[in-house]
C-alpha positions as CSV (number, residue, x, y, z in Angstrom):
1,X,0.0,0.0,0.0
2,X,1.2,3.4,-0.8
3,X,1.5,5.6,2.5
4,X,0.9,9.3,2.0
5,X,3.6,11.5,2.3
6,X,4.3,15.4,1.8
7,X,4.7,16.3,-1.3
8,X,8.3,17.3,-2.5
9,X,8.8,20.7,-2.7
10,X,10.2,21.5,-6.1
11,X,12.7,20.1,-8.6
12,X,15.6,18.5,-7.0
13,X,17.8,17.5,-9.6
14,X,17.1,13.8,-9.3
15,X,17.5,11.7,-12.0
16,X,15.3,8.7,-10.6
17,X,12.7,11.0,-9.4
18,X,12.7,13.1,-13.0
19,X,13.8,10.9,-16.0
20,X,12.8,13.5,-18.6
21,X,11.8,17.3,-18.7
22,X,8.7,18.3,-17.6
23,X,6.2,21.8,-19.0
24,X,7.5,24.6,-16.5
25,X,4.8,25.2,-14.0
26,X,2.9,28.2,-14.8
27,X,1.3,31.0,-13.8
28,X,-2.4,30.7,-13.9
29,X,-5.6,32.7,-12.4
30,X,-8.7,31.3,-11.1
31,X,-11.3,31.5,-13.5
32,X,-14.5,29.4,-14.0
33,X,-13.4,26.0,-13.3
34,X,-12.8,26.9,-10.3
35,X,-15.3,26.3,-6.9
36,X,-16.8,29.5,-5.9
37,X,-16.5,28.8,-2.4
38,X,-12.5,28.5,-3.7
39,X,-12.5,31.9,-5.1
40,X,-14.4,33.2,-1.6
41,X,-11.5,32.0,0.2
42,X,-8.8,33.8,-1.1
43,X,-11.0,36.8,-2.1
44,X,-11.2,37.2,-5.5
45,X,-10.6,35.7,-8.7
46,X,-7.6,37.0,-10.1
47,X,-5.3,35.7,-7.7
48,X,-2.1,33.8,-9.4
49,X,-1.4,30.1,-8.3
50,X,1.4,27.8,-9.1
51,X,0.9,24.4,-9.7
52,X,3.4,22.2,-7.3
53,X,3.5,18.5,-9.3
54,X,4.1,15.2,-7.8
55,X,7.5,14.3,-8.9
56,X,7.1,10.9,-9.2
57,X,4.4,11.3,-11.8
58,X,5.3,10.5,-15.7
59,X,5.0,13.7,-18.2
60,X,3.5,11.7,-20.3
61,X,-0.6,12.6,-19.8
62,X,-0.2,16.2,-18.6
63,X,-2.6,18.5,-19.6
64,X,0.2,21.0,-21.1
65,X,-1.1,23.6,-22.4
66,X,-4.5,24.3,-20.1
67,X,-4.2,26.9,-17.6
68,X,-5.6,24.5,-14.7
69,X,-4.5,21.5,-15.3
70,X,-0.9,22.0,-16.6
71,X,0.8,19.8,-14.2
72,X,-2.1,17.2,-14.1
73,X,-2.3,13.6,-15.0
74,X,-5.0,12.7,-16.9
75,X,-4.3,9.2,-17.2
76,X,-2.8,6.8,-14.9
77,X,-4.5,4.9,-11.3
78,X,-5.9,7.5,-9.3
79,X,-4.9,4.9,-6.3
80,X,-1.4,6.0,-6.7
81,X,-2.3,10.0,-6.2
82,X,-1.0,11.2,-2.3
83,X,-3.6,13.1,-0.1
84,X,-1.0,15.5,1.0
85,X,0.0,16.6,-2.8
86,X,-0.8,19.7,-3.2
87,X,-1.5,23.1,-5.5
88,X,-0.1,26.2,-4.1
89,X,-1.8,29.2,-4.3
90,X,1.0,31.6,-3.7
91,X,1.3,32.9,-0.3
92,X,-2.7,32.0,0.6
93,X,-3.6,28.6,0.4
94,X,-2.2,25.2,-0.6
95,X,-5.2,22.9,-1.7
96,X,-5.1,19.5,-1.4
97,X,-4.0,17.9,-5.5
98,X,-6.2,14.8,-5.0
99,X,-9.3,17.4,-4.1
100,X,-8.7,19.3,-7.6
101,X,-8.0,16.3,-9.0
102,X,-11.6,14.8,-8.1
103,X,-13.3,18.1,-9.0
104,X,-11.8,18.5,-12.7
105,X,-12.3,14.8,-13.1
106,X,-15.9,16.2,-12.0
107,X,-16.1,18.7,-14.3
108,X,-14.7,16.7,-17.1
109,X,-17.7,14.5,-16.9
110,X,-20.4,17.0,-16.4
111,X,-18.9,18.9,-19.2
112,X,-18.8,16.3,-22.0
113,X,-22.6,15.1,-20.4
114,X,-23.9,18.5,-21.5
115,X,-22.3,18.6,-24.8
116,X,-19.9,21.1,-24.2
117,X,-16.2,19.0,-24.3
118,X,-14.1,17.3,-22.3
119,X,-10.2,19.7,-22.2
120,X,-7.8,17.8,-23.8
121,X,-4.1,18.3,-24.0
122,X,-4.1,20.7,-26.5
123,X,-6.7,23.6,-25.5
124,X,-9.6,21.9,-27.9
125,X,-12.2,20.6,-26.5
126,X,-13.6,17.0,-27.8
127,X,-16.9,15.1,-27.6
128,X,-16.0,11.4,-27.0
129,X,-18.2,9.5,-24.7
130,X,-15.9,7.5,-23.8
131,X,-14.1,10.5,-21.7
132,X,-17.0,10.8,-19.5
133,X,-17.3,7.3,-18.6
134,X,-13.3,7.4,-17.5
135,X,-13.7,10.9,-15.5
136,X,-16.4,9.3,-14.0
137,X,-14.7,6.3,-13.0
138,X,-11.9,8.3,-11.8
139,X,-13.6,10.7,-9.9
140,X,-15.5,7.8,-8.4
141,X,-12.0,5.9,-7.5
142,X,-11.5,9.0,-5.9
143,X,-14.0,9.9,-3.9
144,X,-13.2,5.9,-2.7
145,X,-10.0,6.3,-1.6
146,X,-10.0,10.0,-0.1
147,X,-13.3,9.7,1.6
148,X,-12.6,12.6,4.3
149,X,-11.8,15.1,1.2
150,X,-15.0,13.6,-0.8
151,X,-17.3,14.3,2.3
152,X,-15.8,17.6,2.9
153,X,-16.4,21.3,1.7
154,X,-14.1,22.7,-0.8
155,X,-13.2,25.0,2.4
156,X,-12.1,22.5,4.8
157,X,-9.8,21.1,2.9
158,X,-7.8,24.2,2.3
159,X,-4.7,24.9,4.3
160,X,-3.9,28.6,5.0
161,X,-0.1,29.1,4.1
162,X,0.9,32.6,5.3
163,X,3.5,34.2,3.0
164,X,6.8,35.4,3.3
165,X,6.4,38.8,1.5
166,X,10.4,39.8,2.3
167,X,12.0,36.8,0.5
168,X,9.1,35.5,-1.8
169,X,9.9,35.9,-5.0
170,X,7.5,35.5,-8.2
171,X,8.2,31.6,-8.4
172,X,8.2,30.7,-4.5
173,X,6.5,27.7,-4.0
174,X,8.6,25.6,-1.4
175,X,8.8,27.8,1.8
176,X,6.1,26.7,4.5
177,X,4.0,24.6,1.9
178,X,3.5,21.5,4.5
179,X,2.0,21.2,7.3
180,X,4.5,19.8,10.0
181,X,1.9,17.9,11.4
182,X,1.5,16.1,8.0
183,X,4.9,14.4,8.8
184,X,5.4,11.1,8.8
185,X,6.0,10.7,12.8
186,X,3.5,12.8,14.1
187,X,0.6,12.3,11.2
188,X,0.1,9.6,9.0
189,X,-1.9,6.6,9.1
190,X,-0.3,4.6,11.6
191,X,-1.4,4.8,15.4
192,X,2.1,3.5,16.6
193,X,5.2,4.5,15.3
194,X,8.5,2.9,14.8
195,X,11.7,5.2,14.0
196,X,15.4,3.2,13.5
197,X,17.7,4.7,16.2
198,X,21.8,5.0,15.9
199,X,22.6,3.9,12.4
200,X,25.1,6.6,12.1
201,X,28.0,5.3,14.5
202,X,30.0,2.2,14.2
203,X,28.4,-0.7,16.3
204,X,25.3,1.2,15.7
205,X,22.9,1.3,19.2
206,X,22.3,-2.7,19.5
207,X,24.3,-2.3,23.0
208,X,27.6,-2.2,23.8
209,X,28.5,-6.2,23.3
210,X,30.6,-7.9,20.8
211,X,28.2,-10.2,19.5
212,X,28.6,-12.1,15.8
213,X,26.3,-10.9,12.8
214,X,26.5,-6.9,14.2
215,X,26.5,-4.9,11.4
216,X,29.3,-2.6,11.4
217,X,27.7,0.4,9.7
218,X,31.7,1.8,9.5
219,X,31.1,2.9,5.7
220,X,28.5,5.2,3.8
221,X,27.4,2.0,1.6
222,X,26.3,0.5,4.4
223,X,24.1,3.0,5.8
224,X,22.4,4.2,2.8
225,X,21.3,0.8,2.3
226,X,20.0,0.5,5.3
227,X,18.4,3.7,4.9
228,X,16.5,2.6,1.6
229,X,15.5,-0.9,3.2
230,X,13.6,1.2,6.1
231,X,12.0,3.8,3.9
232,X,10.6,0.6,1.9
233,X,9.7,-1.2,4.8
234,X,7.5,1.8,5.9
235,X,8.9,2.8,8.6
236,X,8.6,6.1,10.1
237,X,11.8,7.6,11.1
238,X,15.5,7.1,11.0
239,X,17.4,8.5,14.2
240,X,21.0,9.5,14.6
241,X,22.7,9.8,18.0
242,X,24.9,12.8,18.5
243,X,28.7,11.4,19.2
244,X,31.6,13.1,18.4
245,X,33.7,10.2,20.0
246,X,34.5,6.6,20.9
247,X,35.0,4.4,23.3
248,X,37.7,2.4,24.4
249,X,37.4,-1.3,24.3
250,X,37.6,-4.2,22.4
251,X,35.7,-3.3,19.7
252,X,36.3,0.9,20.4
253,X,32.4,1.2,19.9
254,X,31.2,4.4,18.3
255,X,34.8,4.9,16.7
256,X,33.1,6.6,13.5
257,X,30.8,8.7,13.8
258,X,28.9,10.0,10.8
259,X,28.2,13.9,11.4
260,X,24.1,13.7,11.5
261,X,22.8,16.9,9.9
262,X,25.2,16.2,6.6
263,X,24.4,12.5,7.4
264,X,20.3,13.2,7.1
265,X,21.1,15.5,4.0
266,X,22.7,12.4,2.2
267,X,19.8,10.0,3.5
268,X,17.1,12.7,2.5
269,X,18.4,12.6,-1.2
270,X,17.9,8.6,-1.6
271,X,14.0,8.3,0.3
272,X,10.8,8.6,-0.2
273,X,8.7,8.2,2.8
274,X,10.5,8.4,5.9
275,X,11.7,11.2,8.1
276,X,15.1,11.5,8.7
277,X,16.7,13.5,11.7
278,X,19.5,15.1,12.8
279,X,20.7,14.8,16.4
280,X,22.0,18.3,17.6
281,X,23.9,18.7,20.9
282,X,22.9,22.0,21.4
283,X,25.9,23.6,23.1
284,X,27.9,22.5,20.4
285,X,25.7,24.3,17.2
286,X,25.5,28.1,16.5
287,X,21.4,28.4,16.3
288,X,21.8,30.5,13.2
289,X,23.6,27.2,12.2
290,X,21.3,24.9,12.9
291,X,18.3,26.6,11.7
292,X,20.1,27.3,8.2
293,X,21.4,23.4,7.7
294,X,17.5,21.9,9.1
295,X,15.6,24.1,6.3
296,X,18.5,22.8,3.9
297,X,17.6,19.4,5.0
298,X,14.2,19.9,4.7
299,X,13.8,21.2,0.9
300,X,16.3,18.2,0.2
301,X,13.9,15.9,1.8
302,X,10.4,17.5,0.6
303,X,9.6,18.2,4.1
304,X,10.3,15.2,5.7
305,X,12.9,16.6,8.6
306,X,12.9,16.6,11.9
307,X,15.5,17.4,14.6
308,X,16.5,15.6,18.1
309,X,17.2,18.5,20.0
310,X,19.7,17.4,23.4
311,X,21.1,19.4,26.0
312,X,24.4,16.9,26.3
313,X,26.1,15.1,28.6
314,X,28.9,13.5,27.7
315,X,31.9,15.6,29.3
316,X,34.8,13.8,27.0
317,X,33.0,16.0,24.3
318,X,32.5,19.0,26.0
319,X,36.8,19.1,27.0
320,X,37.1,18.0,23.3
321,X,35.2,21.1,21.8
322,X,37.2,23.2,24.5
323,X,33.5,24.4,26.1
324,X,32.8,24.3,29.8
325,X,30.5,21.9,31.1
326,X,27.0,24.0,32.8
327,X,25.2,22.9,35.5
328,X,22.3,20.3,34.3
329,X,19.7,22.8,34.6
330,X,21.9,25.8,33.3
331,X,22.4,23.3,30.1
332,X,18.5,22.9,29.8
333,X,17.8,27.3,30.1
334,X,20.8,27.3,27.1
335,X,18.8,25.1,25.0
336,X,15.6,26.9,26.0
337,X,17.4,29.9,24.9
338,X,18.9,28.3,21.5
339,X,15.5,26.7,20.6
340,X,13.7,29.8,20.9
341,X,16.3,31.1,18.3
342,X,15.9,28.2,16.1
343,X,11.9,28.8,16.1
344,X,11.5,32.4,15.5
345,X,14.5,31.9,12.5
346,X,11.6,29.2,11.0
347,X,8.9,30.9,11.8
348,X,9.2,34.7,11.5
349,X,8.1,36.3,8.1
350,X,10.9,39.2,9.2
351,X,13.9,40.1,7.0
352,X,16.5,40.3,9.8
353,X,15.9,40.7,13.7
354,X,18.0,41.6,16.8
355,X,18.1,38.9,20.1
356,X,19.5,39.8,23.7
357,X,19.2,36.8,25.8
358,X,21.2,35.4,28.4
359,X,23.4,33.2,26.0
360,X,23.2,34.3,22.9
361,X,23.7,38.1,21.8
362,X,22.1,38.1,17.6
363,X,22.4,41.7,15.5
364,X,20.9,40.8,12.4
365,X,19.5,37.6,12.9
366,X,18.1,36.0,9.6
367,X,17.6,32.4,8.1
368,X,16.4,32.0,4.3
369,X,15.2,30.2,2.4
370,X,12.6,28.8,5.4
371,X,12.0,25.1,5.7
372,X,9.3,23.3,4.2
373,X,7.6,22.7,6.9
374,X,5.4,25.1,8.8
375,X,6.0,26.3,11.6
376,X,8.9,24.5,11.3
377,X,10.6,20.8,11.3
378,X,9.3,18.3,13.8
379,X,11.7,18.1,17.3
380,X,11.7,15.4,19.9
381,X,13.6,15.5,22.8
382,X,14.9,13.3,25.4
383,X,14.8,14.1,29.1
384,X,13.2,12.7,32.3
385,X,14.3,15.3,34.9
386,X,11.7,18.3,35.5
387,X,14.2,20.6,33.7
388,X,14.4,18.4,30.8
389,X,10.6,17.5,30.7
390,X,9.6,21.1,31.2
391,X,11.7,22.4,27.7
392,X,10.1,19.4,25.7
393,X,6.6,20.4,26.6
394,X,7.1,23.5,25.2
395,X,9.6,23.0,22.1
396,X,9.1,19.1,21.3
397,X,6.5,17.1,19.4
398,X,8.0,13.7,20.9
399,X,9.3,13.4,24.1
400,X,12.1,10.5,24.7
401,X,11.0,8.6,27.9
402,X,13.6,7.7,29.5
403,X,12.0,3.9,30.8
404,X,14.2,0.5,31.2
405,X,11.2,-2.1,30.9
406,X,7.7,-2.6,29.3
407,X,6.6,-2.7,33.5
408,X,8.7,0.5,34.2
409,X,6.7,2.4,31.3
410,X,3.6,1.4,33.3
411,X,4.4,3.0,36.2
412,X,6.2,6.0,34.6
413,X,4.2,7.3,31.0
414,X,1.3,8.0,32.7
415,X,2.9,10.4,35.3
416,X,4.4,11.9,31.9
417,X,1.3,11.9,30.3
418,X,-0.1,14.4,33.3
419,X,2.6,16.2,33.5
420,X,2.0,16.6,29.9
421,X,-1.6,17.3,30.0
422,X,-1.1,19.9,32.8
423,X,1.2,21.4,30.6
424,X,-1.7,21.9,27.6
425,X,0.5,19.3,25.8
426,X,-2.3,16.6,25.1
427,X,-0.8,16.6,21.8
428,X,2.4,15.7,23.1
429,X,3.9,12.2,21.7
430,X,6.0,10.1,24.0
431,X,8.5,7.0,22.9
432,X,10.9,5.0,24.4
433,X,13.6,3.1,22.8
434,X,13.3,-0.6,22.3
435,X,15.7,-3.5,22.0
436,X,14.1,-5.7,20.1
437,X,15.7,-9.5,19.8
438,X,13.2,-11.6,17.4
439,X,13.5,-15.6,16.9
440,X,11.3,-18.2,15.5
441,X,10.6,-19.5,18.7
442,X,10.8,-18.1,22.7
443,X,13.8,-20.3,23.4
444,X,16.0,-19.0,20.5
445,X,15.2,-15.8,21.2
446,X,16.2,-16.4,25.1
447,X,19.0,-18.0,24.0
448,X,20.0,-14.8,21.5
449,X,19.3,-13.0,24.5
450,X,22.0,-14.7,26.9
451,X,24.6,-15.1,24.0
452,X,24.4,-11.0,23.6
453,X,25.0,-11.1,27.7
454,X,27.9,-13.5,27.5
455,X,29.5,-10.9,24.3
456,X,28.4,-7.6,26.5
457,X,31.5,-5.8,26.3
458,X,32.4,-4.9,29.5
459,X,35.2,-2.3,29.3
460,X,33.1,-0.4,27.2
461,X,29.9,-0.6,29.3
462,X,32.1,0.3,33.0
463,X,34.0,3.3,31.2
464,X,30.6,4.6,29.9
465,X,29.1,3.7,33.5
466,X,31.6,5.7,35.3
467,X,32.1,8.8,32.3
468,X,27.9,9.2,33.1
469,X,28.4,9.0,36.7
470,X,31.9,11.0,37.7
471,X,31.6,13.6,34.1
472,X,34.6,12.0,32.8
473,X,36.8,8.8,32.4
474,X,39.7,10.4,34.4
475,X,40.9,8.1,37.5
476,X,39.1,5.1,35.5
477,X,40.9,2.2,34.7
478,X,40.1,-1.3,33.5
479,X,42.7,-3.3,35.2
480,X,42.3,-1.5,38.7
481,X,38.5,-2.3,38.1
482,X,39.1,-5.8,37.5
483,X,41.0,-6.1,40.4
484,X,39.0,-4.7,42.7
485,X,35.7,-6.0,41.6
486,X,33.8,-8.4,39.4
487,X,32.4,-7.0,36.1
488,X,29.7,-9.6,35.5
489,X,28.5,-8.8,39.0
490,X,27.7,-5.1,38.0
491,X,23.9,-5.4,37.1
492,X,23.4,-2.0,35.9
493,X,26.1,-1.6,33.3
494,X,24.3,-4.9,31.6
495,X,21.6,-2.4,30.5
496,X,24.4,-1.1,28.4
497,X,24.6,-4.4,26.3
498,X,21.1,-4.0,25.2
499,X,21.9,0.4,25.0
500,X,19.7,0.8,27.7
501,X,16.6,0.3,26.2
502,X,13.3,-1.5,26.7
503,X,14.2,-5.0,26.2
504,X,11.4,-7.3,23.4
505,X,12.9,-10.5,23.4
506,X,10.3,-13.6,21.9
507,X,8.7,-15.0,19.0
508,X,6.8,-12.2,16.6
509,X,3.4,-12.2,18.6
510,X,5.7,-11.9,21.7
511,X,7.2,-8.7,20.2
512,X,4.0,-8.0,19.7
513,X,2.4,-8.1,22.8
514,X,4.8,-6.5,24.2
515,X,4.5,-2.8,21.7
516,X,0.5,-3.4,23.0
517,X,1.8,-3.0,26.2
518,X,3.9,-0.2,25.8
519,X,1.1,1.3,23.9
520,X,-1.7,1.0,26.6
521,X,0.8,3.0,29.6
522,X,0.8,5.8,26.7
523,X,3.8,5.3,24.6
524,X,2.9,6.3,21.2
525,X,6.4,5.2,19.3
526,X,9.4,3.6,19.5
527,X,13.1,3.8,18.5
528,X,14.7,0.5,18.1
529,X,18.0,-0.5,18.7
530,X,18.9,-3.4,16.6
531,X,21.9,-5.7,17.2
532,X,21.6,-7.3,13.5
533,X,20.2,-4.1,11.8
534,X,19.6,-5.9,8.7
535,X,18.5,-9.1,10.0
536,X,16.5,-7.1,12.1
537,X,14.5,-4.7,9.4
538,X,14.0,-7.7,7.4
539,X,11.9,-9.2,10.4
540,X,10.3,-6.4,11.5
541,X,9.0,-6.4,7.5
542,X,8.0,-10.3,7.0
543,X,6.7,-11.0,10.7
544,X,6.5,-7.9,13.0
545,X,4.6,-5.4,11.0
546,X,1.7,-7.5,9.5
547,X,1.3,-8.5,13.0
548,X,1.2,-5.4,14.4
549,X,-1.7,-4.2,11.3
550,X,-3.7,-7.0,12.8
551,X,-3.2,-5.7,16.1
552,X,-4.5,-1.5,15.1
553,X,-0.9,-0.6,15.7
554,X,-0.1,0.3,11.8
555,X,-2.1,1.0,8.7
C-alpha cells in the first residue's frame, strides 16, 4: 500500500525521481473551473497560483497547455495520487491535489454530459463519450480512496499558508507549503510508530556487546542501504545519535561517527517516505547554524525533517570542543534559549531581527530560504528530569521517555502523560527506545538474548558507567577495576549491552504483545536498537509489521 507522504517541494535534480523534462509550472488565475466557495476563500478571482507537481508522476498525460490542469495527470491509477500533494496558491492557500484532481475529473464529466467538451491536452475541446465514462470512474475511484476530502467542503480542505512577502519571490512555491503535522511521525496513518535509532555510529545502538552478525555500519554504503530498506519497509523515522567520539574497548564502539545533519542531508536525497533527523547537541551548534542546515535538509527531503534537540552530557565531548561543562539545569535554560532562536529563524516572516538573551547576543539575525515545513521541522527530545521534561513540553513534538522495561513504562508514562496534559501538551507524543531480539521461537530468542550477555563488552559498558556518573573517564581504569571487583557482578552496566533500552525479546506475537503493552501506559512510538540491523528490518518487514496491522498498531 502506498503511504501518503508530503509532497516534494520543487525540482531537486534527481535523475530517478525526473527521467525527462517536464512543461514549466505556470502562472495561472482562477477562472471558472474553479469552486466559488475557492474563489471566496482567497478573495477574489484573479489571484495567481502555481501548480506544485508530484515528482514521481510520468510527463507523459499532462494536460500541457491548459491553464488549470498544466501539471495534471490525466491518465494513470488514481490509487497512486498522495492526499497531501498539493496546488499552491501563492502565499494563501495550498489545496489539497487529490481534491482538484476529483473536482476537474468532475467537471470533465459533467462537461462532456452537457455537450460542451471534455479539455484535452491541447486547449480543444472534444466530444468522445468515452471520456466521460473514464472521468467518472476516476472521480468515483477518488472519492473511494479519499473519503474525508469527498465528504468535505471545498473550504475545509484548504490549508492557510501565510506568505513570506520579504523573500518571496514570483516563483516561490517551497517555503512553508507542509503542514509539519502532515509528517510522517506525528501524522500519518499509523497509530504506533517505529523510528530506527543509531545507524550513524560504528556498532550502531544494539548495545555495547561484541556479538557475531553486528552490522558494522563503518562505511556510507552501508548506511544508505540501510536507509533505503527502512523507507521501503515503511517505517517512520531514521534516528541518529549525537557522538563526536569513541570508546575504548575491544571493539572501540562508536569509533566513527557519521556527522548527522550532513548524514540526514545524504539520507534525505535517496528516500521517499520516511523522516530523517538530525541529532543536535545543542551547546555544540551556532542556532543561526542549525536553523540554516535543518531548512536545507528539509527542501532536500520534501519536508520530511525533523530534529532531536539534546542538551548533552557527555563531558569527553564538552573538554574536546574546548566548552565548559554547565550545570544540568543551566544546560536545559541554554537550549531553552537556543531553541527559541531556532523557532522564530523558521517561523518569522521578518527580514533580519536583533536577540539579547542570556546566552546568545544576535544583530541581524536571519535564516532564508525557510523550511518546508510550517512552523517549522518536527523536534523530539529526550529528558526525564523536571528541567528536561519542562523544555520538551514546550519546544518538542515527541518526548524521549527515559524507561528501562515494558513494566517500568507502566508506572512511569502515565505520570508523563499528566505532566504533559497539565502542561496543555495533550498533543504531546512520547516513545521509548526498544531492544528488540526476534527468533522463530521463545527459546531461541532467550537464547539470542543470553549469547548477547555473554558478548556484552564490559570495558566499554564500566568506562561509559563511570564517564555518566563522575563527568569523565579520568581516575578510571580497566585493570584497577578488574582487580577490585567483578564485572559480570555489576547489574546495571548490563543495561548497556542491550543500550539501555526496553528489552522485546520472543517470537513475533511476543514482540507484539509487548509494543501493546507499551502502547496502553501511553507510549505512542518507538526507536529500536537493533543488534543485527539488517537481519532485524527484514523481520520487522515479514513478521513484526503484518502482525502489528492485525493488532491496530499500523495501517
Amino acid at each position: 500500500m502506498r503511504r501518503d507522504r508530503p509532497s516534494r517541494a520543487l525540482d531537486h535534480g534527481r535523475s530517478d525521481v525526473r527521467p525527462r523534462e517536464r512543461p514549466a509550472p505556470v502562472e495561472a488565475r482562477f477562472l471558472e473551473d474553479l469552486p466559488e466557495e475557492m474563489d471566496a476563500e482567497v478573495g477574489n478571482a484573479e489571484v495567481p497560483i502555481r501548480i506544485q507537481p508530484h515528482p514521481d508522476l510520468p510527463v507523459d498525460g499532462c494536460d500541457a497547455h491548459h491553464h488549470l490542469a498544466s501539471q495534471f495527470l490525466t491518465r494513470g491509477d488514481p490509487g497512486a495520487i498522495s492526499g497531501r500533494d498539493v496546488v499552491v496558491v501563492r502565499g494563501r492557500v495550498a489545496l489539497p491535489l487529490v481534491a482538484l484532481w476529483m473536482y476537474r475529473y468532475e467537471q470533465r464529466s459533467r462537461r462532456t454530459s452537457q455537450n460542451l467538451g471534455p479539455f484535452t491536452a491541447d486547449g480543444a475541446e472534444a466530444s468522445d463519450p468515452s471520456i466521460t465514462a473514464r472521468s467518472s470512474l476516476r472521480a468515483r475511484h477518488l472519492r473511494e480512496a479519499h473519503p474525508t476530502l469527498a465528504n468535505s467542503t471545498w473550504r475545509s480542505t484548504m490549508t492557510v499558508v501565510e506568505p513570506n512577502p520579504t523573500t518571496a519571490p514570483r516563483d516561490y512555491v517551497a517555503d512553508k507549503t507542509v503542514q509539519r503535522d502532515a509528517s510522517p511521525m506525528i501524522g500519518g496513518d499509523n497509530a504506533f510508530k517505529v523510528a530506527v535509532f543509531g545507524a550513524n555510529v560504528s556498532t550502531g545502538q544494539g548495545g555495547l556487546n561484541l556479538a557475531e552478525n553486528t552490522i558494522s555500519l563503518g562505511n556510507w554504503g552501508e548506511i544508505e542501504a540501510l536507509a533505503k530498506k527502512a523507507d521501503a519497509y515503511g517505517v517512520d523515522g531514521f534516528i541518529p545519535i549525537a557522538r563526536w567520539m569513541g570508546l575504548s574497548g575491544p571493539d572501540r564502539p562508536w569509533g566513527r561517527q557519521y556527522e548527522t545533519f550532513t548524514w540526514a542531508a545524504g539520507l534525505a536525497a535517496v528516500t521517499q517516505n520516511i523522516q530523517i533527523f538530525a541529532t543536535c547537541l545543542i551547546p555544540f551548534i551556532h542556532p543561526i547554524m542549525a536553523a540554516k542546515m535543518m531548512a536545507t535538509v528539509d527542501h532536500i527531503s520534501g519536508g520530511r525533517m525533523g530534529l532531536n534537540a539534546t542538551a548533552g552530557y557527555f563531558k569527553p565531548e564538552y573538554a574536546m570542543f574546548g566548552v565548559d561543562v554547565p550545570e544540568h539545569d543551566v544546560r536545559y535554560e541554554l537550549a531553552d534559549e537556543w531553541m527559541t532562536l531556532v523557532e522564530r529563524l523558521w517561523a518569522s516572516d521578518e527580514d533580519e531581527f536583533d536577540f539579547n538573551g542570556n546566552f546568545f547576543n544576535l544583530q541581524g539575525a536571519q535564516s532564508h530560504p525557510k523550511p518546508v515545513q510550517t512552523p517549522g521541522p518536527m523536534v523530539m527530545s529526550a529528558g526525564s528530569s523536571p528541567a528536561g521534561q519542562q523544555f520538551a513540553f514546550k519546544h518538542a513534538n515527541i518526548l524521549f521517555a527515559a524507561i528501562s522495561s515494558v513494566d517500568q513504562s507502566a508506572h512511569v508514562t502515565p505520570k508523563l502523560r499528566a505532566n504533559a496534559n497539565a502542561a496543555g501538551r495533550e498533543d504531546l507524543g512520547l516513545w521509548s527506545g526498544a531492544h528488540i531480539i526476534c527468533k522463530d521461537t521463545e527459546k531461541e530468542a532467550r537464547e539470542y538474548a543470553e549469547y548477547i550477555e555473554e558478548k556484552g563488552d564490559y570495558e566499554s559498558a564500566l568506562k561509559y558507567k563511570h564517564i555518566i556518573v563522575n563527568g569523565d573517564s579520568r581516575g578510571w581504569s580497566w585493570d584497577h577495576y578488574k582487580q577490585s571487583s567483578d564485572p559480570k557482578q555489576d547489574e546495571t552496566i548490563k543495561t548497556f549491552f542491550r543500550a539501555g533500552l526496553v528489552p522485546l525479546v520472543g517470537t513475533p506475537e511476543m514482540i507484539v504483545d509487548g509494543l501493546l503493552k507499551l502502547q496502553e501506559s501511553g507510549i505512542t512510538g518507538i526507536c529500536t536498537g537493533l543488534v543485527d540491523y539488517d537481519e532485524g528490518l527484514d523481520r520487522m518487514n515479514e513478521q513484526i509489521f503484518p502482525l502489528m496491522r492485525d493488532a491496530g498498531l499500523r495501517a
